[in-house]
mmJSON file of the N, C-alpha and C atoms, coordinates in Angstrom:
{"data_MODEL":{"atom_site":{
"group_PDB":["ATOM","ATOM","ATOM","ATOM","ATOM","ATOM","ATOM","ATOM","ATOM","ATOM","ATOM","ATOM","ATOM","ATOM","ATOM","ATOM","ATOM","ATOM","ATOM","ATOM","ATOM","ATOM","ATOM","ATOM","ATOM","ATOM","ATOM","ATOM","ATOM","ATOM","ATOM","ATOM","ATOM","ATOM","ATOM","ATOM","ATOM","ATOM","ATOM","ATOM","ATOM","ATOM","ATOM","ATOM","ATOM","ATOM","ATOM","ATOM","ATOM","ATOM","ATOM","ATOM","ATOM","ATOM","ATOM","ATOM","ATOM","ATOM","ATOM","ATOM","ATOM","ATOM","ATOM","ATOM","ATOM","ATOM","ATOM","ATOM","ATOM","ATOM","ATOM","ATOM","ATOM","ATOM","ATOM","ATOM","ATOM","ATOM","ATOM","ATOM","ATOM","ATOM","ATOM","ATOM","ATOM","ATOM","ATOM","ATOM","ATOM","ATOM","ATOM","ATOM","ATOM","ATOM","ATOM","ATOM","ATOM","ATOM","ATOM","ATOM","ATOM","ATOM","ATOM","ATOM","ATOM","ATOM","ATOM","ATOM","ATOM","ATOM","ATOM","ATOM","ATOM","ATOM","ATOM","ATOM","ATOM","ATOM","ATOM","ATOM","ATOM","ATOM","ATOM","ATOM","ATOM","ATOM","ATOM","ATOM","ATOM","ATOM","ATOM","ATOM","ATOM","ATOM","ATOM","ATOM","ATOM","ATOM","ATOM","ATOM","ATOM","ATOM","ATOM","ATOM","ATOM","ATOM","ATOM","ATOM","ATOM","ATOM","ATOM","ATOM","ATOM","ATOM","ATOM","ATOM","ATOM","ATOM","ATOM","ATOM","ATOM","ATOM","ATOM","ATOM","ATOM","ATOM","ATOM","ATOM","ATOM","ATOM","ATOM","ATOM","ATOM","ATOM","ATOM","ATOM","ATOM","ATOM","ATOM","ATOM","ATOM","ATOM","ATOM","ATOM","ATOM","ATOM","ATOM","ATOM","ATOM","ATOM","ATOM","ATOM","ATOM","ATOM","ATOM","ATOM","ATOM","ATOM","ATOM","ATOM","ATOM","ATOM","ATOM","ATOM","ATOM","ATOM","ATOM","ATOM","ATOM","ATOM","ATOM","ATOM","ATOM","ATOM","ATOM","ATOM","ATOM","ATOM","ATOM","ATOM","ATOM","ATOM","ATOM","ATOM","ATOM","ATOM","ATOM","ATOM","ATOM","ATOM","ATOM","ATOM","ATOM","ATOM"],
"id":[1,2,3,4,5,6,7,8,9,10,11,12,13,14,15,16,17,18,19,20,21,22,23,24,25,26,27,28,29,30,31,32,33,34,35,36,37,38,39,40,41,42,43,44,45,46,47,48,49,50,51,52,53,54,55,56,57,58,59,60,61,62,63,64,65,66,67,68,69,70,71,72,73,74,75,76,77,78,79,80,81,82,83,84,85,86,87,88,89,90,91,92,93,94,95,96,97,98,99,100,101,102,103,104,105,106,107,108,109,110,111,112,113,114,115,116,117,118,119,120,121,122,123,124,125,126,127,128,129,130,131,132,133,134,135,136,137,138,139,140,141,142,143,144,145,146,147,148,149,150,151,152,153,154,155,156,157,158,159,160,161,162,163,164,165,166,167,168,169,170,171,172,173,174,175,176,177,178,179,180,181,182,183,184,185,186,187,188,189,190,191,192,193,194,195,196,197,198,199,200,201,202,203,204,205,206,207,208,209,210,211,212,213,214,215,216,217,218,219,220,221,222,223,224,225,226,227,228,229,230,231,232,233,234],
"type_symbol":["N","C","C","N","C","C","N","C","C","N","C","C","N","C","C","N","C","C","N","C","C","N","C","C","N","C","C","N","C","C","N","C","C","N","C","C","N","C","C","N","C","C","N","C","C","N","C","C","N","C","C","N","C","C","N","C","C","N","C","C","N","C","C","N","C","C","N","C","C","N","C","C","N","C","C","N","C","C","N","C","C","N","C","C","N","C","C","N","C","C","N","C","C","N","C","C","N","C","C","N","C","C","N","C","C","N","C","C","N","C","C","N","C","C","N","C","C","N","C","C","N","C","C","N","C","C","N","C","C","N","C","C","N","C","C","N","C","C","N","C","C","N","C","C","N","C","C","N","C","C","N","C","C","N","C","C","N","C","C","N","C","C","N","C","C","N","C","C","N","C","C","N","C","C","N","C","C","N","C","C","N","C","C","N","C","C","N","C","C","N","C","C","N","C","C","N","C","C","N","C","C","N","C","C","N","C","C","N","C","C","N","C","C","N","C","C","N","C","C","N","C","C","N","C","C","N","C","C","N","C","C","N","C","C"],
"label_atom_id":["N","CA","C","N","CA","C","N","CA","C","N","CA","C","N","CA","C","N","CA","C","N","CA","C","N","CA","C","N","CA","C","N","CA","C","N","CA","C","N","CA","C","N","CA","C","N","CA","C","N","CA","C","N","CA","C","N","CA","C","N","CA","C","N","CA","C","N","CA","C","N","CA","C","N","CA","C","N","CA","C","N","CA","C","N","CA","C","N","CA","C","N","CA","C","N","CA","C","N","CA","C","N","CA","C","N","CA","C","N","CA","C","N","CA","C","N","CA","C","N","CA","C","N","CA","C","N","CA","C","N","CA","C","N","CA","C","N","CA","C","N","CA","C","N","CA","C","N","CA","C","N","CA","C","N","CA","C","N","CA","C","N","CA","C","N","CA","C","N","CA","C","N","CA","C","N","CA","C","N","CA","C","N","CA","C","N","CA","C","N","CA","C","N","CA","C","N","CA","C","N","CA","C","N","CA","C","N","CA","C","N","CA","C","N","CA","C","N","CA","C","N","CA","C","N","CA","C","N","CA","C","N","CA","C","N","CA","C","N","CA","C","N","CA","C","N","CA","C","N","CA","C","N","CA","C","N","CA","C","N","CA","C","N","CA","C","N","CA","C","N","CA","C"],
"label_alt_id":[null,null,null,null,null,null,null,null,null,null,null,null,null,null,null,null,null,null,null,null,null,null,null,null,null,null,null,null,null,null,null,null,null,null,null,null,null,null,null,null,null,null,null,null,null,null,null,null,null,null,null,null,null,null,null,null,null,null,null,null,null,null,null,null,null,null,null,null,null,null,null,null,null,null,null,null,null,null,null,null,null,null,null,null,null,null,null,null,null,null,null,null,null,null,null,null,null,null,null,null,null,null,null,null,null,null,null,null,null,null,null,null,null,null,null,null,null,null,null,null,null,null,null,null,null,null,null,null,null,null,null,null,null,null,null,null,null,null,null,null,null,null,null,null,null,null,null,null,null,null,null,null,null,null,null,null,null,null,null,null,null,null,null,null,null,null,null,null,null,null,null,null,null,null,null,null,null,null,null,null,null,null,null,null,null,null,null,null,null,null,null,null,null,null,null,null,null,null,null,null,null,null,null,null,null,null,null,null,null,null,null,null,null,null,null,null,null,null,null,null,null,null,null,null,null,null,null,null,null,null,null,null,null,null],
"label_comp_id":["UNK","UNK","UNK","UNK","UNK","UNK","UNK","UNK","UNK","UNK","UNK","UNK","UNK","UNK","UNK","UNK","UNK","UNK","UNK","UNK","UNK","UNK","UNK","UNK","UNK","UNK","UNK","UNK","UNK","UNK","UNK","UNK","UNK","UNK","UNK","UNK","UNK","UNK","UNK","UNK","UNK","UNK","UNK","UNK","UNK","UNK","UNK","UNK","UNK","UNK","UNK","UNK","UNK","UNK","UNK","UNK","UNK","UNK","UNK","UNK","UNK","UNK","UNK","UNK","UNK","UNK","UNK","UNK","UNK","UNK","UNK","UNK","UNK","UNK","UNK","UNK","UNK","UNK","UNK","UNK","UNK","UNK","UNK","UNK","UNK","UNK","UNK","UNK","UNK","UNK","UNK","UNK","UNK","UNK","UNK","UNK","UNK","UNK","UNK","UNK","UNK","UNK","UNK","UNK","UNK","UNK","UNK","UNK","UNK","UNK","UNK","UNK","UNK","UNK","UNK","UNK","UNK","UNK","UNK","UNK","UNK","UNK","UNK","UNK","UNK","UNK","UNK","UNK","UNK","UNK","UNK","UNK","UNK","UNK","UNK","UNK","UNK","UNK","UNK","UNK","UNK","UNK","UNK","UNK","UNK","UNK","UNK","UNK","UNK","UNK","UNK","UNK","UNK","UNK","UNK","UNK","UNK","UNK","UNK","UNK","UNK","UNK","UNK","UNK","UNK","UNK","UNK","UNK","UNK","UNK","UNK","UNK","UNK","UNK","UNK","UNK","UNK","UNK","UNK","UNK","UNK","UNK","UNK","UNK","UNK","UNK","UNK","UNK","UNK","UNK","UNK","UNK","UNK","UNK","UNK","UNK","UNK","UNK","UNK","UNK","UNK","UNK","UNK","UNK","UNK","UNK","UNK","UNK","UNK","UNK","UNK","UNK","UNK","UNK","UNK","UNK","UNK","UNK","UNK","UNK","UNK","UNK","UNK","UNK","UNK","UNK","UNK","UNK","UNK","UNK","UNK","UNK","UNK","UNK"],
"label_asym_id":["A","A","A","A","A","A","A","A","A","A","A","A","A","A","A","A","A","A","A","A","A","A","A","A","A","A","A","A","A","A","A","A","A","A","A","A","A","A","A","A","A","A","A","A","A","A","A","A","A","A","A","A","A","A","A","A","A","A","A","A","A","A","A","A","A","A","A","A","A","A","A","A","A","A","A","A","A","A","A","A","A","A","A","A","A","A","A","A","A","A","A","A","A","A","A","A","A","A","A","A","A","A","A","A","A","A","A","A","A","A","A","A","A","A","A","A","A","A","A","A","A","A","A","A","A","A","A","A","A","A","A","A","A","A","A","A","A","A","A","A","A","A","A","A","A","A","A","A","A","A","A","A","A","A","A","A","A","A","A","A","A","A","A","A","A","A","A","A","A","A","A","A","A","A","A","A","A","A","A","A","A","A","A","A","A","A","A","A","A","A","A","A","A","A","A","A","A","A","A","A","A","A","A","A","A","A","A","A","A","A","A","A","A","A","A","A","A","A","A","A","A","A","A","A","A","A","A","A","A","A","A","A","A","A"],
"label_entity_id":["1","1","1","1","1","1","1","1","1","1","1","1","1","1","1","1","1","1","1","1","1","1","1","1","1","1","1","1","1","1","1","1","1","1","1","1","1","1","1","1","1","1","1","1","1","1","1","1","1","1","1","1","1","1","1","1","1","1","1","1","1","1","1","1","1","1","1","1","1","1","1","1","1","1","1","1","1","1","1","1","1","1","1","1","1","1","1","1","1","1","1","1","1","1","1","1","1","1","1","1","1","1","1","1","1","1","1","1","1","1","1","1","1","1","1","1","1","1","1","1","1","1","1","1","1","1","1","1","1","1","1","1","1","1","1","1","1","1","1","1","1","1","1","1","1","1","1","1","1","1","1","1","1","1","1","1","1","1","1","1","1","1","1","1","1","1","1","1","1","1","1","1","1","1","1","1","1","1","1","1","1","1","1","1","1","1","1","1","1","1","1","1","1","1","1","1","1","1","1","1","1","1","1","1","1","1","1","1","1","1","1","1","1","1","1","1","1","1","1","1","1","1","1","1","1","1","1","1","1","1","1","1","1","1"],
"label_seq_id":[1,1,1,2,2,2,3,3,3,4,4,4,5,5,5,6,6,6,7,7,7,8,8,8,9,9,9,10,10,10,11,11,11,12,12,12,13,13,13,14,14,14,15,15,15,16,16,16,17,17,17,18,18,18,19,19,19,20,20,20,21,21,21,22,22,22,23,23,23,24,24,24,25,25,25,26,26,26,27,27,27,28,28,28,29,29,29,30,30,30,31,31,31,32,32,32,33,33,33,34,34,34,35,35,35,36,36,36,37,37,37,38,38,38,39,39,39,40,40,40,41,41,41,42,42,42,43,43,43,44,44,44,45,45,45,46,46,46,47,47,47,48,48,48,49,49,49,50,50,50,51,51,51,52,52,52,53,53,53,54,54,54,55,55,55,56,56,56,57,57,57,58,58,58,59,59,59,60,60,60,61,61,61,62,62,62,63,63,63,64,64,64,65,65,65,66,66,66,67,67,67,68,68,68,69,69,69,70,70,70,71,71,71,72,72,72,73,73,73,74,74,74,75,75,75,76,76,76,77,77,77,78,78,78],
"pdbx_PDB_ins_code":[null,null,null,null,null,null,null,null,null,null,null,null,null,null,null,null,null,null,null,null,null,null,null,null,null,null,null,null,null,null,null,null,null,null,null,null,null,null,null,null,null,null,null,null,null,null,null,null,null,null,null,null,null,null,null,null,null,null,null,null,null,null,null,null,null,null,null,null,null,null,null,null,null,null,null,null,null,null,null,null,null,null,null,null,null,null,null,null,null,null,null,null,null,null,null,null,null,null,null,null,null,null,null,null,null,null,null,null,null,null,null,null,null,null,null,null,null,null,null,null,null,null,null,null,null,null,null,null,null,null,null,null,null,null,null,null,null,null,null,null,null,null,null,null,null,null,null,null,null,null,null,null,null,null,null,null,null,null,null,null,null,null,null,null,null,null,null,null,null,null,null,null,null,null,null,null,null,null,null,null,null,null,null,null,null,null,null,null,null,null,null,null,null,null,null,null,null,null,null,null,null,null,null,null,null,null,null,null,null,null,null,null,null,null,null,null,null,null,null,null,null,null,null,null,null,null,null,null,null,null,null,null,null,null],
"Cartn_x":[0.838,0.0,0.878,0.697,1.315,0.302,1.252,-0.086,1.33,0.396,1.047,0.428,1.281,1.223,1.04,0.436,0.843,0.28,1.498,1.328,1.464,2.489,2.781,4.073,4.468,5.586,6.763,7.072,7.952,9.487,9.355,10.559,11.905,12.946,14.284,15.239,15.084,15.493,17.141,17.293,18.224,18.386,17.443,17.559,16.839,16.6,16.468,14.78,13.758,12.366,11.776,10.805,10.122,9.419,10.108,9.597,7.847,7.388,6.188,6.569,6.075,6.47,5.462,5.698,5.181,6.032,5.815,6.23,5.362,6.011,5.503,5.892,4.661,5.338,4.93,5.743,6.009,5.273,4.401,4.152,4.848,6.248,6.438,7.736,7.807,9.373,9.106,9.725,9.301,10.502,9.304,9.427,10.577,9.932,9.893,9.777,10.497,10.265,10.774,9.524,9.731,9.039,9.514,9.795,8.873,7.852,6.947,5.594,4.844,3.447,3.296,3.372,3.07,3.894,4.674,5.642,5.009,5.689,4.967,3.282,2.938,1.817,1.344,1.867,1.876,1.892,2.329,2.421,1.095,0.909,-0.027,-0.132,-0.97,-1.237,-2.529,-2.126,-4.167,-4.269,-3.696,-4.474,-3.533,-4.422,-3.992,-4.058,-3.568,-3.582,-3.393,-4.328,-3.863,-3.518,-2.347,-1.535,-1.576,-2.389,-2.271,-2.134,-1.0,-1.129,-0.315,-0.054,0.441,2.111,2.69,4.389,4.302,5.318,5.452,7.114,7.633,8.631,8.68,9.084,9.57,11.232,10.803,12.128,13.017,11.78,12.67,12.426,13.621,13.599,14.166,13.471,13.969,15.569,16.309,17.68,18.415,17.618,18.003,18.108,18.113,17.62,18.359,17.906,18.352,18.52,19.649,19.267,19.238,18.483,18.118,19.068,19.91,21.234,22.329,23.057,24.312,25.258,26.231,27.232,28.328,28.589,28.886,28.386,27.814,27.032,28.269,28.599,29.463,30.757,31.354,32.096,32.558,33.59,33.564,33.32,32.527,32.076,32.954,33.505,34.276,35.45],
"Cartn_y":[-1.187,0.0,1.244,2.306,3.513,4.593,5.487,6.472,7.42,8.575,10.168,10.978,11.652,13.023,13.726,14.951,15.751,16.96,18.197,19.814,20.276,19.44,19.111,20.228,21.178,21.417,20.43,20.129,18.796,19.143,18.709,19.097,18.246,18.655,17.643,17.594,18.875,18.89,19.241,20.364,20.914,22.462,22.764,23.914,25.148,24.722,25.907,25.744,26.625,26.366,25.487,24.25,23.593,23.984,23.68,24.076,23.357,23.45,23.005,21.905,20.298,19.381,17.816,17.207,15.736,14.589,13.42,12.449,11.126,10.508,9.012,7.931,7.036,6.072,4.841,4.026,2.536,1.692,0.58,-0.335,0.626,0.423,0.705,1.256,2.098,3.007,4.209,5.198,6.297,6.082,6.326,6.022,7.23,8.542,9.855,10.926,12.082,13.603,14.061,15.325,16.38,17.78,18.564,19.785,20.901,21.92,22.924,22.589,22.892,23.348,22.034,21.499,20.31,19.103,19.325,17.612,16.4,15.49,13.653,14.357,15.336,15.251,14.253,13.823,12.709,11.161,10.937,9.855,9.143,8.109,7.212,6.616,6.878,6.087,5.704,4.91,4.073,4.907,5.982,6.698,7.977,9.206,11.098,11.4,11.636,12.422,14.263,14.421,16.071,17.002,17.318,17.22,19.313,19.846,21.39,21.821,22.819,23.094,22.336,21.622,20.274,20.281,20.092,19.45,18.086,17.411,15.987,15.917,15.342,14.795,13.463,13.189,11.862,11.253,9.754,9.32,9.541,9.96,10.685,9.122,8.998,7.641,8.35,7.693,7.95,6.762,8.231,7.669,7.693,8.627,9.458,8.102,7.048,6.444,6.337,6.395,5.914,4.635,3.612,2.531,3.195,2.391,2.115,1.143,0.813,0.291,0.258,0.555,1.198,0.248,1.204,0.032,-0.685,-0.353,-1.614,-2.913,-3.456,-4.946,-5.229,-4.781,-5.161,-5.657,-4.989,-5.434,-7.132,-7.117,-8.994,-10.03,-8.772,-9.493,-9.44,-9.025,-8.604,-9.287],
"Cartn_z":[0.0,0.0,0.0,-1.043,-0.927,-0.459,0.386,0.844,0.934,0.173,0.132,0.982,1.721,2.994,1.945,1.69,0.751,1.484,0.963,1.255,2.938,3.758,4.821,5.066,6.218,6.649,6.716,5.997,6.329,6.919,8.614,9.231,9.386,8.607,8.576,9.509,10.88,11.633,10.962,10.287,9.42,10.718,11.049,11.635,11.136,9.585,8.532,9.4,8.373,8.018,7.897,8.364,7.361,6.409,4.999,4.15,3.48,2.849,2.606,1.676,1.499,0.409,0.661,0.657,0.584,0.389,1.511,1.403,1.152,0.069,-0.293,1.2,1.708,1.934,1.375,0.997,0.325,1.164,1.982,2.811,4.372,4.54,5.839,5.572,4.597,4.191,3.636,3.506,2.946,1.628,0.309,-0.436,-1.095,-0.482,-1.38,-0.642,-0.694,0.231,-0.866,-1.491,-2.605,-2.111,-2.414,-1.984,-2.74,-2.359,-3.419,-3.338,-3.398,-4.304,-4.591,-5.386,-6.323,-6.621,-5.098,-4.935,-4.802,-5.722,-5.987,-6.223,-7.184,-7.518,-8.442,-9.384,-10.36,-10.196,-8.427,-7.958,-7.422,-8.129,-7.73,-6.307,-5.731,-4.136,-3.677,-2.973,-2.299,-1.657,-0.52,-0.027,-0.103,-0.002,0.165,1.187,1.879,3.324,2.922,3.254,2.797,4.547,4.726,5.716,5.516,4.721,4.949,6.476,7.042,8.0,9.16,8.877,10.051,9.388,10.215,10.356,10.636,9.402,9.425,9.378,10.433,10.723,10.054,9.016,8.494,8.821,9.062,9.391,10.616,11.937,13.01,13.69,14.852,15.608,16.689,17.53,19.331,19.204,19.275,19.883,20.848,21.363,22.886,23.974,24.318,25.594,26.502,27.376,28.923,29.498,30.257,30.793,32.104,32.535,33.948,34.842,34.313,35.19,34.807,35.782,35.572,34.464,33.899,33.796,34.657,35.556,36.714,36.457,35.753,36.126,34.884,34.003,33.002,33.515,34.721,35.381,34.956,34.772,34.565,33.845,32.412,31.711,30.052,30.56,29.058,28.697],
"occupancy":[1.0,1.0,1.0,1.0,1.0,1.0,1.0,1.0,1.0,1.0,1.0,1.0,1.0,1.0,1.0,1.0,1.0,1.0,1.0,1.0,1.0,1.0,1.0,1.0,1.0,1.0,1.0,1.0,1.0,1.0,1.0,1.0,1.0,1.0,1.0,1.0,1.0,1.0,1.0,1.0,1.0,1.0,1.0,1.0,1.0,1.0,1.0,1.0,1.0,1.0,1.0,1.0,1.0,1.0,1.0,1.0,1.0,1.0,1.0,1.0,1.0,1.0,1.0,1.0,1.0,1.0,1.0,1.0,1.0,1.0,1.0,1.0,1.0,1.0,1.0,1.0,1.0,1.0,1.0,1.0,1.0,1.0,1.0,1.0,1.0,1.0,1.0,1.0,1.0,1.0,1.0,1.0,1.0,1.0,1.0,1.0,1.0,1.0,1.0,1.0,1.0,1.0,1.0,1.0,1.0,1.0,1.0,1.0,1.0,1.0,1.0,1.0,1.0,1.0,1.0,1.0,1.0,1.0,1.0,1.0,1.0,1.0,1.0,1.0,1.0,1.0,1.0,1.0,1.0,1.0,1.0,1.0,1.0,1.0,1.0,1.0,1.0,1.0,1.0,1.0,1.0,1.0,1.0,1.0,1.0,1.0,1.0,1.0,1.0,1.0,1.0,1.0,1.0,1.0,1.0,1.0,1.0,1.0,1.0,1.0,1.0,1.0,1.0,1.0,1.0,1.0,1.0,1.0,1.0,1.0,1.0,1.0,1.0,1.0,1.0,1.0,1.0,1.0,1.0,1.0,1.0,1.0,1.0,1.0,1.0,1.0,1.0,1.0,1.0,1.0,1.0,1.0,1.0,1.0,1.0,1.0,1.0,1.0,1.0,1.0,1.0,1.0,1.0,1.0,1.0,1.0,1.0,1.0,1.0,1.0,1.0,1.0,1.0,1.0,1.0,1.0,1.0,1.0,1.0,1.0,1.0,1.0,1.0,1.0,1.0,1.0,1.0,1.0,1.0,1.0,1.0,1.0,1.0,1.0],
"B_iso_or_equiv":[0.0,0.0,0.0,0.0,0.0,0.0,0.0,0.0,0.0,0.0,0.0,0.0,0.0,0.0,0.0,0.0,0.0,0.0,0.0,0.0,0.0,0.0,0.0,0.0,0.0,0.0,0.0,0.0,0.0,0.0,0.0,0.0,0.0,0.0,0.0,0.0,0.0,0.0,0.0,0.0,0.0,0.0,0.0,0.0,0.0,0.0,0.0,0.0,0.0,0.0,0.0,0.0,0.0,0.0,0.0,0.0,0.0,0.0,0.0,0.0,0.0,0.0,0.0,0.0,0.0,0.0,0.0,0.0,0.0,0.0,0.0,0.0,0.0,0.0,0.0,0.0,0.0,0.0,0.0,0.0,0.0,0.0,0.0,0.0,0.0,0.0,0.0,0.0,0.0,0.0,0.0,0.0,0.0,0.0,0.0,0.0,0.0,0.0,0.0,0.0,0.0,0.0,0.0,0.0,0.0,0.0,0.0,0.0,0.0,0.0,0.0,0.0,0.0,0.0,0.0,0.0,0.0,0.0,0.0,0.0,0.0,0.0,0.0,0.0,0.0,0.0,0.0,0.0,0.0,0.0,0.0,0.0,0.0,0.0,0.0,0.0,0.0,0.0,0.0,0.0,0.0,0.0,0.0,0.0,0.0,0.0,0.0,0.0,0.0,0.0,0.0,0.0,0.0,0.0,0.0,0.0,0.0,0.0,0.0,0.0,0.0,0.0,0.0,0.0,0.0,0.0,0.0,0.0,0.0,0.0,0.0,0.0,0.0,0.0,0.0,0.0,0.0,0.0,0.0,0.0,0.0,0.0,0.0,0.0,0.0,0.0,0.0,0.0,0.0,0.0,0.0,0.0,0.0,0.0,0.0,0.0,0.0,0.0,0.0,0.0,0.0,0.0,0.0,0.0,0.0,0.0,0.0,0.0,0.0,0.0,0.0,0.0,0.0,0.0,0.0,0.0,0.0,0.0,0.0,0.0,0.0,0.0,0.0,0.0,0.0,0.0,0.0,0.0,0.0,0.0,0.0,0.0,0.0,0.0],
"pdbx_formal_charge":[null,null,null,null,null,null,null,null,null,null,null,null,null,null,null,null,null,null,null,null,null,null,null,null,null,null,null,null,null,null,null,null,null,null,null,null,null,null,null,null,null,null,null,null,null,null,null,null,null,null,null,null,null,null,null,null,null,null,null,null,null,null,null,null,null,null,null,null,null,null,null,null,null,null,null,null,null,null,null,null,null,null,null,null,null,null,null,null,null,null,null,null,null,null,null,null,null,null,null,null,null,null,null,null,null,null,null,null,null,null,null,null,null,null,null,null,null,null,null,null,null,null,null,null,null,null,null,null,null,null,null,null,null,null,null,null,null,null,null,null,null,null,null,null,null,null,null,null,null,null,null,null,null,null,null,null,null,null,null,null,null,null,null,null,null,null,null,null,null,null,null,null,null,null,null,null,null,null,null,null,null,null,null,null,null,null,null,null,null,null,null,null,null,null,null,null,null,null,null,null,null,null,null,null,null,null,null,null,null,null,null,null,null,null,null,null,null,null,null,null,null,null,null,null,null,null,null,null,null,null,null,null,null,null],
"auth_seq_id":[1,1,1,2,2,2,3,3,3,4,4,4,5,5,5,6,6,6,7,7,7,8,8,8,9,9,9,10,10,10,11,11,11,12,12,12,13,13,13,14,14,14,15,15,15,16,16,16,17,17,17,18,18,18,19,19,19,20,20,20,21,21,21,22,22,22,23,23,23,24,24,24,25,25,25,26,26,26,27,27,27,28,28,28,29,29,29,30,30,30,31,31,31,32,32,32,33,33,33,34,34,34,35,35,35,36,36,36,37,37,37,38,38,38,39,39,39,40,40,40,41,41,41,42,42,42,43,43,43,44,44,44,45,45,45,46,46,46,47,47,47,48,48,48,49,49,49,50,50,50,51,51,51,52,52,52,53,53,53,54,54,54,55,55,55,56,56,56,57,57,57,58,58,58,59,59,59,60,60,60,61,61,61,62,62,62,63,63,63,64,64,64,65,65,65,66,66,66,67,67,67,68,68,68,69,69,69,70,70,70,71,71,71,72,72,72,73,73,73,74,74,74,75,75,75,76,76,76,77,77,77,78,78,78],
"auth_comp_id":["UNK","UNK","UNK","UNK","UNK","UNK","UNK","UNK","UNK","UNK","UNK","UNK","UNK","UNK","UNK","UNK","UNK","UNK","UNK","UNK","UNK","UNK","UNK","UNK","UNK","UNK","UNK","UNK","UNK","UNK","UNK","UNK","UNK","UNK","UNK","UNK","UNK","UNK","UNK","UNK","UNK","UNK","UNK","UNK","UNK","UNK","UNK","UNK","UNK","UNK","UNK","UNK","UNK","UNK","UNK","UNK","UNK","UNK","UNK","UNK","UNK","UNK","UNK","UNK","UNK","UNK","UNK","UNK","UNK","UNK","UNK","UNK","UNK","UNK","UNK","UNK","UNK","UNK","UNK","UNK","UNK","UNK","UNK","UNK","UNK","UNK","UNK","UNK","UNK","UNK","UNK","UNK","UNK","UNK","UNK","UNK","UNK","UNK","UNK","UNK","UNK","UNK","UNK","UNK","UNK","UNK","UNK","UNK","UNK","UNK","UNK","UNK","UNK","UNK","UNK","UNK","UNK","UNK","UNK","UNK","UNK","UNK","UNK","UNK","UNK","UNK","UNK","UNK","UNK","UNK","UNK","UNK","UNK","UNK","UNK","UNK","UNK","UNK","UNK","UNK","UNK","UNK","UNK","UNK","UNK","UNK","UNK","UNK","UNK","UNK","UNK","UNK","UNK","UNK","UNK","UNK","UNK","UNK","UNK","UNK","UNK","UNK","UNK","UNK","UNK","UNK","UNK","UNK","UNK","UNK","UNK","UNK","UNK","UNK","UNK","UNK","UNK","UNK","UNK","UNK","UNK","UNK","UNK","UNK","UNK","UNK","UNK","UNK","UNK","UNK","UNK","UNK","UNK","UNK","UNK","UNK","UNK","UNK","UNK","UNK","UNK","UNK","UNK","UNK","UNK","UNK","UNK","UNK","UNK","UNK","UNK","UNK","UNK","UNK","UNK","UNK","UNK","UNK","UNK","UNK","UNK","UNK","UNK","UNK","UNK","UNK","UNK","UNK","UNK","UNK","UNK","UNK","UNK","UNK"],
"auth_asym_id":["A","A","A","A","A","A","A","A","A","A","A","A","A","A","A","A","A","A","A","A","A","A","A","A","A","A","A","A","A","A","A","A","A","A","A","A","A","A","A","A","A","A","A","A","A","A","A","A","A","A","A","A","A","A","A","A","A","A","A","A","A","A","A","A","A","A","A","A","A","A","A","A","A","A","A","A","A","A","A","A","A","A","A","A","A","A","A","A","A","A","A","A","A","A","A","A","A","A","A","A","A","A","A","A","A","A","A","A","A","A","A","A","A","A","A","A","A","A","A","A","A","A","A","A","A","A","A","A","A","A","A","A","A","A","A","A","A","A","A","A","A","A","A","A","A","A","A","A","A","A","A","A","A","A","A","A","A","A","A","A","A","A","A","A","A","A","A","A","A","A","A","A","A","A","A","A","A","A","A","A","A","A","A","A","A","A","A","A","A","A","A","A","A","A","A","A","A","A","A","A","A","A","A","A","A","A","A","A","A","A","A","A","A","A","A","A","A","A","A","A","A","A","A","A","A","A","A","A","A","A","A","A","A","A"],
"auth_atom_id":["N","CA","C","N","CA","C","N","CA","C","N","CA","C","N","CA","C","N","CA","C","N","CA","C","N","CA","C","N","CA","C","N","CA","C","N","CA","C","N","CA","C","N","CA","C","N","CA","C","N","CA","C","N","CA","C","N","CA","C","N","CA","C","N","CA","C","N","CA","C","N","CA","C","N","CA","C","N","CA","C","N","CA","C","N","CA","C","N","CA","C","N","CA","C","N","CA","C","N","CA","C","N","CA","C","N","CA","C","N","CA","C","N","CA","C","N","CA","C","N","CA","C","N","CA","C","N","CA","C","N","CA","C","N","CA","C","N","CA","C","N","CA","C","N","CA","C","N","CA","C","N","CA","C","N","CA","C","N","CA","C","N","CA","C","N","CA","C","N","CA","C","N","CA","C","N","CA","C","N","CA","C","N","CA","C","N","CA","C","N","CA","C","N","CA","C","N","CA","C","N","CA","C","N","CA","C","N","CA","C","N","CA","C","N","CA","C","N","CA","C","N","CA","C","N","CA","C","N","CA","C","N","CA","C","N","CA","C","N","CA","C","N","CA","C","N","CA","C","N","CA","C","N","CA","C","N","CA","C","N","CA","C","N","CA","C","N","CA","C","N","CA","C"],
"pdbx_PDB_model_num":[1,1,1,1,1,1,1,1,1,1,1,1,1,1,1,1,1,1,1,1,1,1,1,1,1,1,1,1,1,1,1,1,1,1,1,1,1,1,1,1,1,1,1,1,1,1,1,1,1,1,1,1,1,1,1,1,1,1,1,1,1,1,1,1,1,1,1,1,1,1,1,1,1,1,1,1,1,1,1,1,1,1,1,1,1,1,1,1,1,1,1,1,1,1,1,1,1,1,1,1,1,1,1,1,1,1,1,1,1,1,1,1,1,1,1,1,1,1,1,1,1,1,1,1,1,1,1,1,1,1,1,1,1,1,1,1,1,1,1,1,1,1,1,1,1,1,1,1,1,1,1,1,1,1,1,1,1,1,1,1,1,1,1,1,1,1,1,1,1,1,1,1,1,1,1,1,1,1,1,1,1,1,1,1,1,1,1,1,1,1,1,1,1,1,1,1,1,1,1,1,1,1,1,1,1,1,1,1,1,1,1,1,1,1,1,1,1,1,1,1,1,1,1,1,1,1,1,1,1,1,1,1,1,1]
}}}
């Protein structure tokens, strides 16, 4: 299944603006991020999300984490 965001702030976490554009996604990948007015307009998809107004962060993943126990337990193990 392909489904297009389209006419979305799309934020790259560049620092700049989110500029206005649309992203394709493939089943469970992003297929496509195009940039303007009328990005992946030509692209065929099962579903449109029309995303006017809204910021879409594509491709962001929690990398930040925390363990909850120390590294001490490593102690000994190496």
């Amino acid at each position: 299944m392909r489904t297009l965001i389209r006419d979305a702030q799309v934020f790259d976490g560049s620092g700049e603006a989110a500029p206005l554009g649309s992203v394709l996604v493939d089943q469970d990948r992003i297929a496509a991020v195009a940039y303007g007015d009328d990005a992946l307009a030509g692209v065929a998809a099962d579903r449109v999300i029309d995303a006017a107004g809204k910021t879409l962060m594509p491709g962001m993943v929690e990398a930040d984490a925390h363990s909850r126990r120390s590294p001490a337990h490593l102690i000994g193990q190496c």
